[in-house]
C-alpha positions in Angstrom: -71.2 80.4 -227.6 -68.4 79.0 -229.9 -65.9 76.3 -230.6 -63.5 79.2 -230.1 -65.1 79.8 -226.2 -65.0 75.8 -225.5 -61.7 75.6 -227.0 -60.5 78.9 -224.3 -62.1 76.6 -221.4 -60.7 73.6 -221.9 -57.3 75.1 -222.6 -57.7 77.2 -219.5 -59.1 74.2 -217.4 -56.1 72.2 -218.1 -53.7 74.6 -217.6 -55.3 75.1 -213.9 -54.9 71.9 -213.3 -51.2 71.3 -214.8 -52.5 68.5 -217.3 -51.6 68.0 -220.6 -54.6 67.8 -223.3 -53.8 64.1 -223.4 -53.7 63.3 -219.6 -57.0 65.3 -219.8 -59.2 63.5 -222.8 -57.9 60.1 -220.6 -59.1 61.3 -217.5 -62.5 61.9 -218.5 -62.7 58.5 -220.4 -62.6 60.1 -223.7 -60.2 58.9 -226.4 -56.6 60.2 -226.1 -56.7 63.3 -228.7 -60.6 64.1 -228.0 -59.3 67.6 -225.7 -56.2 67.8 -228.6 -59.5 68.4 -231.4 -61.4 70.7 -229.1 -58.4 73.2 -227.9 -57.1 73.3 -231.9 -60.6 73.9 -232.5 -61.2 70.7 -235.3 -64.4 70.2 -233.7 -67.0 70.9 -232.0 -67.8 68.2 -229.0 -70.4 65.8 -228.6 -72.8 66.1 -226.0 -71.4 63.1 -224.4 -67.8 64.2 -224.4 -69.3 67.6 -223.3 -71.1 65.8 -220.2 -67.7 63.8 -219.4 -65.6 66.8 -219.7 -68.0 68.6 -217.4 -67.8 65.7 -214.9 -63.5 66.0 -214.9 -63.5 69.7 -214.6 -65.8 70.2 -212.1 -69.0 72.9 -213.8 -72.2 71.8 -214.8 -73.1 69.9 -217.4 -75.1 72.7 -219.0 -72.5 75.0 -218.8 -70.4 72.9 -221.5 -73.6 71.8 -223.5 -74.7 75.9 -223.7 -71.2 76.1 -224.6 -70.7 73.9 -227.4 -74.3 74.8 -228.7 -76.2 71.9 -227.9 -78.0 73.4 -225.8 -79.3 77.2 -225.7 -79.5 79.9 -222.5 -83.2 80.0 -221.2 -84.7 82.2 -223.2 -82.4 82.5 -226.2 -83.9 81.8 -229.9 -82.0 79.6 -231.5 -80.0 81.3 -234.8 -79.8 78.2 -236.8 -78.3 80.1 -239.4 -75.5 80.8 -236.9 -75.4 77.4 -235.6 -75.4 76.3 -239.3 -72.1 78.4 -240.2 -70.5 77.8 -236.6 -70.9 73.7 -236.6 -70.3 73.7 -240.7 -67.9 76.1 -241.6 -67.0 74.4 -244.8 -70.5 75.0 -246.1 -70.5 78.1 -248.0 -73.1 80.7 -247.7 -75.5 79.8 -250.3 -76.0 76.5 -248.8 -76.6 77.7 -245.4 -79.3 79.9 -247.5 -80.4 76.7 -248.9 -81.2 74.7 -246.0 -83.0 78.3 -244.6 -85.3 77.9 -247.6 -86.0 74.9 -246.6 -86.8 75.2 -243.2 -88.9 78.1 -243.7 -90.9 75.5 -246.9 -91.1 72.4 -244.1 -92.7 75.2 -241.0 -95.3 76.9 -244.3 -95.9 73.0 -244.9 -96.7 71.3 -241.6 -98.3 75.0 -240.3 -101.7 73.9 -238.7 -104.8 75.2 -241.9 -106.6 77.7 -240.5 -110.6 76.5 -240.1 -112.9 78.1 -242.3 -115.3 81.0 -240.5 -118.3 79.2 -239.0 -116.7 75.4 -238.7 -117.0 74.2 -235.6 
């Protein structure tokens, strides 16, 4: 999912229920331009403000968590690389390589040593 499908529902959300993006953020206990920065897609919510907007509106908190990418489908790899350029779109593409590298240095690093044949 994207900030550009949580920004849709929100929009959508408050629209059903005839609220402005203010009257919305205060409903839900969140500061007053919190549903402001999600529908103009500035950012991405926090869990919490994911869990409190899921409260308000009525769906499931792991509907809005899936959503905003904190939390994956059953089943579904992560694609950090996606989730990189998604929650850090000002990085540019060689550092999203960069922290790749070194992801794939830390899981060669920690990787359980195979035992030698015949220790027990």
């Amino acid at each position: 999912m994207s900030l550009k499908e949580i920004s849709e529902f929100v929009s959508e959300a408050c629209r059903r229920k005839s609220l402005s993006w203010r009257a919305a953020s205060l409903g839900a206990g969140l500061n007053p331009t919190a549903v402001y920065s999600i529908v103009r897609r500035v950012s991405m919510p926090s869990p919490e403000t994911c869990r409190r907007l899921a409260a308000f509106f009525g769906v499931s908190e792991e509907y809005l968590l899936e959503m905003a990418e904190h939390l994956t489908p059953r089943g579904e790899e992560i694609d950090i690389a996606r989730a990189l350029r998604s929650k850090y779109r000002h990085l540019p593409p060689e550092a999203v390589q960069e922290i790749m590298g070194f992801i794939q240095w830390m899981v060669e690093k920690y990787q359980p040593k195979a035992k030698p044949a015949g220790d027990q």
